[in-house]
PDB file as gemmi writes it, atoms N, CA and C in Angstrom:
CRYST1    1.000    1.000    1.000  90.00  90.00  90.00 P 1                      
ATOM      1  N   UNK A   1       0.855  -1.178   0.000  1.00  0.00           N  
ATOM      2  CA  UNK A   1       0.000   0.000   0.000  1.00  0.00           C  
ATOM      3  C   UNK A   1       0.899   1.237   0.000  1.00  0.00           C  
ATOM      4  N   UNK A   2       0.769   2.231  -0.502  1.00  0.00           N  
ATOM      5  CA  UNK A   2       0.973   3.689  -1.021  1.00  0.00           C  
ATOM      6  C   UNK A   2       0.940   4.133   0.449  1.00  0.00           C  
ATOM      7  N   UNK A   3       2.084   5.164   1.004  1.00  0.00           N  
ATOM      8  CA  UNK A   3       2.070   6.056   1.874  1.00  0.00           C  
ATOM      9  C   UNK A   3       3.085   7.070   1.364  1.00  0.00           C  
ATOM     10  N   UNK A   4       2.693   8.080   2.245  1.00  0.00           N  
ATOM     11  CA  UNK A   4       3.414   9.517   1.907  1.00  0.00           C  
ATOM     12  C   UNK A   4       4.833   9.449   2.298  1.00  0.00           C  
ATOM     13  N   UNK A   5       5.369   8.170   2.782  1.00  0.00           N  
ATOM     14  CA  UNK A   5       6.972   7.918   2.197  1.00  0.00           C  
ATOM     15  C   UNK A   5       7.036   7.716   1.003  1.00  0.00           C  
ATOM     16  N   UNK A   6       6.412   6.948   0.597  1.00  0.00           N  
ATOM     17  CA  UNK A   6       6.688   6.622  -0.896  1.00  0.00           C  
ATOM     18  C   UNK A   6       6.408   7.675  -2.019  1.00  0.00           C  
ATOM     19  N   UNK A   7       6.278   8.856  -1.774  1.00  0.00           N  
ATOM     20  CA  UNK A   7       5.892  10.044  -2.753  1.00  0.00           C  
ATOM     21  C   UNK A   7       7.363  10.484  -2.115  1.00  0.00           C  
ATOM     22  N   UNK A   8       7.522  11.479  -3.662  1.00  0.00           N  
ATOM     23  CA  UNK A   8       8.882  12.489  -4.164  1.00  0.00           C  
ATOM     24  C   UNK A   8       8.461  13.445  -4.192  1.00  0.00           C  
ATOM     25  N   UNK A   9       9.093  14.292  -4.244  1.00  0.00           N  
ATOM     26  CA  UNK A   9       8.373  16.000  -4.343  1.00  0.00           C  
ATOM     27  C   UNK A   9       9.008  16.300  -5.996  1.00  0.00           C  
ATOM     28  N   UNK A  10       7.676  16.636  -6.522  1.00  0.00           N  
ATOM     29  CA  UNK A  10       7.804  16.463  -7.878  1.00  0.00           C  
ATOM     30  C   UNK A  10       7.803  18.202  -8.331  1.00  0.00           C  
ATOM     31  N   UNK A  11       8.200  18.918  -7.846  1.00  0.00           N  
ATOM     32  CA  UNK A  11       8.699  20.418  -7.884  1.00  0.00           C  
ATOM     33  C   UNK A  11       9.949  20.141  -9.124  1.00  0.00           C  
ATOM     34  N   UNK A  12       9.900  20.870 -10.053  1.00  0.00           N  
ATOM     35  CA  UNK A  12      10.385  20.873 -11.533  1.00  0.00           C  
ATOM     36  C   UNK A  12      11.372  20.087 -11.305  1.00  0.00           C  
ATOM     37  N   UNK A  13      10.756  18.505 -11.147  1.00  0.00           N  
ATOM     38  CA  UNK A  13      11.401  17.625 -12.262  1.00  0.00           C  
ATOM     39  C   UNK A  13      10.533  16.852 -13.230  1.00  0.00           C  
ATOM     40  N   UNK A  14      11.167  15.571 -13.805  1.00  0.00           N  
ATOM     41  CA  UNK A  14      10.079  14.749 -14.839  1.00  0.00           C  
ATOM     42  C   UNK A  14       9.854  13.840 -14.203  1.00  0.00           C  
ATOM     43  N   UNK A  15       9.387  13.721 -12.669  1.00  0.00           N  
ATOM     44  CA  UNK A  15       8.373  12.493 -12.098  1.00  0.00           C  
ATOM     45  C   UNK A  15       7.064  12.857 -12.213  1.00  0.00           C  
ATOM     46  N   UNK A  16       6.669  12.245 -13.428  1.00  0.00           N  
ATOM     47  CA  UNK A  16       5.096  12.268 -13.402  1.00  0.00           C  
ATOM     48  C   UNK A  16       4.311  11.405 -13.341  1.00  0.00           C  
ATOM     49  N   UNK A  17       4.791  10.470 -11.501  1.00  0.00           N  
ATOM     50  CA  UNK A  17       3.536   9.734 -11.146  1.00  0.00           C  
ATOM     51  C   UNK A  17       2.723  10.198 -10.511  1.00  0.00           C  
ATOM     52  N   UNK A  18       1.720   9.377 -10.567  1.00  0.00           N  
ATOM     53  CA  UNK A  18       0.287   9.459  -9.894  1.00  0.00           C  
ATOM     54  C   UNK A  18      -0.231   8.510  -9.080  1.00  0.00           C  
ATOM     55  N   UNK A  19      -1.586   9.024  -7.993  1.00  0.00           N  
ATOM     56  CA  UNK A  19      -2.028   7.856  -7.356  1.00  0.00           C  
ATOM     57  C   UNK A  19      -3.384   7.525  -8.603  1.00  0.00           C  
ATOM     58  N   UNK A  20      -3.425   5.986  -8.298  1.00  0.00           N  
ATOM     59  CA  UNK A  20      -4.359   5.941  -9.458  1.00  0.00           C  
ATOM     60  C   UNK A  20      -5.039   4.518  -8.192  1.00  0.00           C  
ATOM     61  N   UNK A  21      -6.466   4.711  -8.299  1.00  0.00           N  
ATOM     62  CA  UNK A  21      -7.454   3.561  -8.431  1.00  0.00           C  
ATOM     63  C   UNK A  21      -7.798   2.340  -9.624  1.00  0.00           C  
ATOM     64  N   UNK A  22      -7.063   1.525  -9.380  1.00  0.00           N  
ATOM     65  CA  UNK A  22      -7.216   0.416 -10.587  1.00  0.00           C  
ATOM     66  C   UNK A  22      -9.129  -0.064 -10.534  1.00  0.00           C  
ATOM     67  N   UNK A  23      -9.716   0.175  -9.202  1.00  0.00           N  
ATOM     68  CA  UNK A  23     -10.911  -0.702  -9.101  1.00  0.00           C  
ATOM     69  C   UNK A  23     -12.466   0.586 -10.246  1.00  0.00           C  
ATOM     70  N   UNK A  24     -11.434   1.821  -9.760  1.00  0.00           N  
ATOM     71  CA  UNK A  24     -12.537   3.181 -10.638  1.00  0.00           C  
ATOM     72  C   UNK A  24     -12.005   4.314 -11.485  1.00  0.00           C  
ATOM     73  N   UNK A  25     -10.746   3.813 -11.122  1.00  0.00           N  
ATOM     74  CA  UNK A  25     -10.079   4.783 -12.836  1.00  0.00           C  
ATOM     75  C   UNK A  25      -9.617   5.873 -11.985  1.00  0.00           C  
ATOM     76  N   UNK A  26     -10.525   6.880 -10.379  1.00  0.00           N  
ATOM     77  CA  UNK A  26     -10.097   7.764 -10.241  1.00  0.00           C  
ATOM     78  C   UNK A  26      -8.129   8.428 -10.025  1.00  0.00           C  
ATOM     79  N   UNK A  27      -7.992   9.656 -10.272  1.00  0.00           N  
ATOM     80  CA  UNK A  27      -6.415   9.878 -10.099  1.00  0.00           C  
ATOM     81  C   UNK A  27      -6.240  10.784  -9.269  1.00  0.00           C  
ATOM     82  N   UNK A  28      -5.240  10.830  -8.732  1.00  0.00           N  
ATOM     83  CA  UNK A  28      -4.946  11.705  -7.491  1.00  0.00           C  
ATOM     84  C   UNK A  28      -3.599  12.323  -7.805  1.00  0.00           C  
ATOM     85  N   UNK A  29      -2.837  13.818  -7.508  1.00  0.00           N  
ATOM     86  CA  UNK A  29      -1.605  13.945  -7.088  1.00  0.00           C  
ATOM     87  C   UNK A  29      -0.669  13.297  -6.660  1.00  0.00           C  
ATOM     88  N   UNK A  30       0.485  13.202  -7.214  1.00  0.00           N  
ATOM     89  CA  UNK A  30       1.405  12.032  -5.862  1.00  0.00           C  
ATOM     90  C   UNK A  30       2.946  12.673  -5.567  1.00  0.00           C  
ATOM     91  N   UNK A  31       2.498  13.978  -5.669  1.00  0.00           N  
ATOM     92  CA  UNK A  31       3.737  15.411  -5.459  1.00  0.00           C  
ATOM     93  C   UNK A  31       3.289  15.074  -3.586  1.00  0.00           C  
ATOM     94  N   UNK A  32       4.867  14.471  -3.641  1.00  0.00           N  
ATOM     95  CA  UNK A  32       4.701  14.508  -2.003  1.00  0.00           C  
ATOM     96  C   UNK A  32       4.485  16.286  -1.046  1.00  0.00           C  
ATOM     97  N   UNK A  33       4.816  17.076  -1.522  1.00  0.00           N  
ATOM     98  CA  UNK A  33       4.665  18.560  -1.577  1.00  0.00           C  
ATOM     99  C   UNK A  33       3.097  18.854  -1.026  1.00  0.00           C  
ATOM    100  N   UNK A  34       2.332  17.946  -1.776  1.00  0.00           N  
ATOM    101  CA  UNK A  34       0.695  18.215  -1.230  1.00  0.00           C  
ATOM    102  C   UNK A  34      -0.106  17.512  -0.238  1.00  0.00           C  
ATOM    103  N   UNK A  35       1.042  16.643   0.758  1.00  0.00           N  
ATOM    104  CA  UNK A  35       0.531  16.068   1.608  1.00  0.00           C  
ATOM    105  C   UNK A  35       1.260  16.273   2.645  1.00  0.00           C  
ATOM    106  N   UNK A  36       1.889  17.665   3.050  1.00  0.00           N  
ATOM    107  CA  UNK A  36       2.878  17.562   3.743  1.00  0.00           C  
ATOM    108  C   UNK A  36       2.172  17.791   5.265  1.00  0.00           C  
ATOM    109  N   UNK A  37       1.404  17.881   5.552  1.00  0.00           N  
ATOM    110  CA  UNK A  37       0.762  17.534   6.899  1.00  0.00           C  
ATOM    111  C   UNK A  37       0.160  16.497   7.261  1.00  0.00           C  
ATOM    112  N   UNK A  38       0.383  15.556   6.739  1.00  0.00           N  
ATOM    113  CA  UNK A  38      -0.076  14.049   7.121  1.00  0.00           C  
ATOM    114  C   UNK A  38       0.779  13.062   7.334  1.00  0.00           C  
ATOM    115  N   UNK A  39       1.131  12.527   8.275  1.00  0.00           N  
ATOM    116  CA  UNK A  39       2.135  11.756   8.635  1.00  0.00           C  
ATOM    117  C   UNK A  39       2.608  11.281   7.530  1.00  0.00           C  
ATOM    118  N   UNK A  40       3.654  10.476   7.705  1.00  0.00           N  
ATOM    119  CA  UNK A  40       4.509   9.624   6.475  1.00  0.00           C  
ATOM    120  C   UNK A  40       4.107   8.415   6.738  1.00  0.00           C  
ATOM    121  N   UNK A  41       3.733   8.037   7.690  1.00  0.00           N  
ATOM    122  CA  UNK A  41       2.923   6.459   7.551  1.00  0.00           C  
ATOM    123  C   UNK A  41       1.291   6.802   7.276  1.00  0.00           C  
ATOM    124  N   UNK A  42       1.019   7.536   6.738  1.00  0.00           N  
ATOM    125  CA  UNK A  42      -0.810   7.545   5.903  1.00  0.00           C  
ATOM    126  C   UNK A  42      -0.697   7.185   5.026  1.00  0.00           C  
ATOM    127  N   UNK A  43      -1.760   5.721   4.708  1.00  0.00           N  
ATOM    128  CA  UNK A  43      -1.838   4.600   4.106  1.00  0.00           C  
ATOM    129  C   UNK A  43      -3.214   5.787   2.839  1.00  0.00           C  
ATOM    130  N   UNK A  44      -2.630   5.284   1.788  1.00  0.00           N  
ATOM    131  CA  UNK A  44      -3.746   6.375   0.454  1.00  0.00           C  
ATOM    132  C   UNK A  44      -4.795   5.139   0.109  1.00  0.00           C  
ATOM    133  N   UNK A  45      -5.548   5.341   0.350  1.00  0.00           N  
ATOM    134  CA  UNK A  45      -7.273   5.020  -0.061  1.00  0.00           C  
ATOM    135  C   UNK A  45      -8.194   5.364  -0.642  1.00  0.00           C  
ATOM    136  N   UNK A  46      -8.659   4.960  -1.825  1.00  0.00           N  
ATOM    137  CA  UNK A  46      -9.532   5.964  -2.798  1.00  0.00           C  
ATOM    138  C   UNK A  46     -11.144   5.968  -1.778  1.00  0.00           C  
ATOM    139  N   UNK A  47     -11.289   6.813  -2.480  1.00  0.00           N  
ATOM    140  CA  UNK A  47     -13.329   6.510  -1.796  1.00  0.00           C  
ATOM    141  C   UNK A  47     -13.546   5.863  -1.714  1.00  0.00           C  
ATOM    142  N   UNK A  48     -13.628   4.917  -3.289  1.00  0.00           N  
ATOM    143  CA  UNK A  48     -14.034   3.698  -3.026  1.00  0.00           C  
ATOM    144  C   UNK A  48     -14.073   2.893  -2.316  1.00  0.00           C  
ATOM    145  N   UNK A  49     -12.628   3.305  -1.662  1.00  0.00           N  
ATOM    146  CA  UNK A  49     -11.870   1.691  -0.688  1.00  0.00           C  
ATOM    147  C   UNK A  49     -11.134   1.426  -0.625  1.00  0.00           C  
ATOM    148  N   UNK A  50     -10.469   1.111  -2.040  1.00  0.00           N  
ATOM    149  CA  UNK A  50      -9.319   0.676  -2.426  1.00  0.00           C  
ATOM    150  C   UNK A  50      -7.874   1.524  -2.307  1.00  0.00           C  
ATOM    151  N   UNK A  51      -7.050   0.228  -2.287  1.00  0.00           N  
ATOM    152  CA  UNK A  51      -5.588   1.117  -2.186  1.00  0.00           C  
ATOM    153  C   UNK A  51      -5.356   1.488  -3.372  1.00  0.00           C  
ATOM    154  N   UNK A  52      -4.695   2.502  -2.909  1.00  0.00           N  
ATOM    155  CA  UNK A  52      -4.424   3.395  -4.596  1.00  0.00           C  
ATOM    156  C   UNK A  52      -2.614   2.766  -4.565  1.00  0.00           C  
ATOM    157  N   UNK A  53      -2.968   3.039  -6.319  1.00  0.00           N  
ATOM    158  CA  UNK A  53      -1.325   2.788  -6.772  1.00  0.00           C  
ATOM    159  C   UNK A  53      -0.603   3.669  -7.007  1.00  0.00           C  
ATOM    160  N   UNK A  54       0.675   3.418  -7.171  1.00  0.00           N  
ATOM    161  CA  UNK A  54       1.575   4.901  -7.606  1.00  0.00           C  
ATOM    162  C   UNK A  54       2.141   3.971  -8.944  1.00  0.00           C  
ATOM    163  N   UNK A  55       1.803   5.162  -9.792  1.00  0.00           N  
ATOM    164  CA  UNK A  55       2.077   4.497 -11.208  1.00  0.00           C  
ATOM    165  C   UNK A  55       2.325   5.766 -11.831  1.00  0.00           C  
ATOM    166  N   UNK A  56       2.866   5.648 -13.856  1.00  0.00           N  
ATOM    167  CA  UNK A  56       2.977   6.794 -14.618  1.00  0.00           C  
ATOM    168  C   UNK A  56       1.901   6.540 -15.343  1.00  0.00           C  
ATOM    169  N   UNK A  57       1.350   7.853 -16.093  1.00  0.00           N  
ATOM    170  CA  UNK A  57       0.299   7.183 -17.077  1.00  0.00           C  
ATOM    171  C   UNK A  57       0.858   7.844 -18.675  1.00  0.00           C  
ATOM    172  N   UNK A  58       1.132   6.954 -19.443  1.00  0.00           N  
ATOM    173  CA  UNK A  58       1.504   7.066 -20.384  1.00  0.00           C  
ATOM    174  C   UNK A  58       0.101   7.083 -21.888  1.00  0.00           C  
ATOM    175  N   UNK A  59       0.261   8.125 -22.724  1.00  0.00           N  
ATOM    176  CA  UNK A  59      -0.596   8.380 -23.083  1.00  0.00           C  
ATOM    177  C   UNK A  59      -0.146   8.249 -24.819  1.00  0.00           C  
ATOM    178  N   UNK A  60      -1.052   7.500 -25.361  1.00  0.00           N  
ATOM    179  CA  UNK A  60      -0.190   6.920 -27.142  1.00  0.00           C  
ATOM    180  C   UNK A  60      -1.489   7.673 -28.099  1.00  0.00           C  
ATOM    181  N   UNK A  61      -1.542   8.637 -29.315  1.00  0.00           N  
ATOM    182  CA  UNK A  61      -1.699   9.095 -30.049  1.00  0.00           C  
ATOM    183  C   UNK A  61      -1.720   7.790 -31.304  1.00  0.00           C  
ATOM    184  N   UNK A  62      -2.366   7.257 -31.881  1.00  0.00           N  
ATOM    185  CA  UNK A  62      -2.476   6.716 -32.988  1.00  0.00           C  
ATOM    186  C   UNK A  62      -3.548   6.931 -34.166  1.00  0.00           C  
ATOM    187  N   UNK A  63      -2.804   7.146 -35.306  1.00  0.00           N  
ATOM    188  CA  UNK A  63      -3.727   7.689 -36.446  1.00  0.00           C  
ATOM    189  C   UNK A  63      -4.762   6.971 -36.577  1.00  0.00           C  
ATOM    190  N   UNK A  64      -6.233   7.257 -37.220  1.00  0.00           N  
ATOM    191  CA  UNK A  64      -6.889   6.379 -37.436  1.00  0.00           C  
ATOM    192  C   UNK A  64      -6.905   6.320 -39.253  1.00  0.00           C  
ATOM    193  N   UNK A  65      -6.826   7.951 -39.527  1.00  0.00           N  
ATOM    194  CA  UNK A  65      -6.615   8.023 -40.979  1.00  0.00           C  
ATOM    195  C   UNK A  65      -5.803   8.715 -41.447  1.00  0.00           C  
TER     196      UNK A  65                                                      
END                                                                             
């Protein structure tokens, strides 16, 4: 499970992960910078429930015509 150890402070560099919900698609920030009042052992939980992941999301452009 995802805690605010495991976030970087993503202040101008090229870490562009995210928390992501695999169970509802939702995405979250994962700039440790925006959680800086919450302990470092807070476990990330979407609404739903679920543990959120820390992942990149990579995004592909393909022609159709």
């Amino acid at each position: 499970m995802v805690t605010v150890a495991d976030l970087k402070d993503q202040t101008l560099t090229a870490d562009n992960a995210i928390l992501y919900c695999p169970f509802c698609g939702v995405e979250f920030s994962a700039n440790a910078g925006d959680y800086w009042s919450l302990p470092k052992t807070h476990k990330f939980l979407c609404p739903c429930g679920e543990a959120m992941k820390l992942v990149t999301k990579h995004t592909v452009y393909r022609r159709v015509k």
